[in-house]
C-alpha positions in Angstrom: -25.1 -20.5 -14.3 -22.1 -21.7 -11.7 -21.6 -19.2 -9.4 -18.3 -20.5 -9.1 -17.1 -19.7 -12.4 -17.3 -16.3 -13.4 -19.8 -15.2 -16.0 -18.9 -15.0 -19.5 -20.4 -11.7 -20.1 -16.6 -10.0 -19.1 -13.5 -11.4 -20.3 -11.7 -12.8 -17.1 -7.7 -12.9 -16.9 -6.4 -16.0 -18.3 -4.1 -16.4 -15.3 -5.8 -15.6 -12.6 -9.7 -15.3 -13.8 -9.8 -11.9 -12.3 -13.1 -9.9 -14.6 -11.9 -7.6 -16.7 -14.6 -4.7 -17.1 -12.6 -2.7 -18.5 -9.4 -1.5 -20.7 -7.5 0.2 -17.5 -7.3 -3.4 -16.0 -5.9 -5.0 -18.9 -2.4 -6.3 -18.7 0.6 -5.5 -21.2 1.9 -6.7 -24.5 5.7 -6.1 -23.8 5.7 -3.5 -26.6 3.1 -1.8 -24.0 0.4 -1.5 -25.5 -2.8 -3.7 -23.7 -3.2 -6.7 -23.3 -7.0 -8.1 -23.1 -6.4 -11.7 -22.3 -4.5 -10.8 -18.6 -5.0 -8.3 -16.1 -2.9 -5.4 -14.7 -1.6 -7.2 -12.2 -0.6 -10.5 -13.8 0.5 -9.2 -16.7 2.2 -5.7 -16.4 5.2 -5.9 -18.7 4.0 -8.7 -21.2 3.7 -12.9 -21.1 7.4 -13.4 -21.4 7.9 -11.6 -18.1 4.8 -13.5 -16.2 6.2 -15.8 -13.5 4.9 -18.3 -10.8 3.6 -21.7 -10.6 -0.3 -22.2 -10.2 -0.1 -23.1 -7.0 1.5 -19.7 -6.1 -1.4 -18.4 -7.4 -4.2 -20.4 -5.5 -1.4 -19.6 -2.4 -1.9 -15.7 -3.6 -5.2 -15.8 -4.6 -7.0 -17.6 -2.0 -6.6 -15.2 1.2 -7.4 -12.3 -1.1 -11.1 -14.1 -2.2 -12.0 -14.4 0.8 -11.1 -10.8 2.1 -13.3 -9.9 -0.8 -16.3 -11.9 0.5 -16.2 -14.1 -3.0 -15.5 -17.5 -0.5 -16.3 -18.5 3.2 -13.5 -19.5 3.9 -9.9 -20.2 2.6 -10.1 -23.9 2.1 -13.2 -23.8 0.0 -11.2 -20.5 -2.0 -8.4 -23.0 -2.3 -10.1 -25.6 -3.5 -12.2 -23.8 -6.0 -9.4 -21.8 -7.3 -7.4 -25.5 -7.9 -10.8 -26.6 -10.3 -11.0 -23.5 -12.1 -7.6 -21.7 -12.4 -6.6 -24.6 -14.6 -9.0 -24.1 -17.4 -7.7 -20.9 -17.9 -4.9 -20.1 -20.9 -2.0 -19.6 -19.2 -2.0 -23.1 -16.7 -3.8 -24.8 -20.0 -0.2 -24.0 -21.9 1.6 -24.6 -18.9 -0.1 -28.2 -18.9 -1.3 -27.3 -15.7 
């Protein structure tokens, strides 16, 4: 397994590959009710609401990984949030 890309095992958010182990992290549907392909915090009031280019999100992103010990160092967050961020559903539509 890559230890790069996260495991299968949990869904991941489909904008910003954050695991999703469980319902209180899902995003929203903008009815409100959950939304299992994005988390909380990309997703909070529904898809048509979801804004930002991905590279805002590798700009957003990449500090944060490496606070949370998941990089090195910000360049190598940045440039391993550039290869997988785009093979994720939201940038694929996007054409990212």
């Amino acid at each position: 397994m890559n230890p790069e890309i996260p495991s299968q095992a949990a869904p991941v958010c489909q904008s910003c590959g954050m695991p999703l182990t469980s319902p209180e992290l899902f995003g929203k549907h903008a009815d409100g009710t959950p939304n299992p392909e994005y988390c909380v915090y990309c997703c909070p009031e529904g898809e048509e609401k979801m804004t930002g280019t991905l590279q805002e999100m590798i700009d957003f992103c990449a500090p944060l990984e490496v606070r949370l010990g998941l990089h090195p160092d910000e360049a190598t967050a940045r440039a391993r949030l550039a290869a997988y961020l785009p093979t994720l559903r939201r940038w694929k539509r996007q054409g990212a």
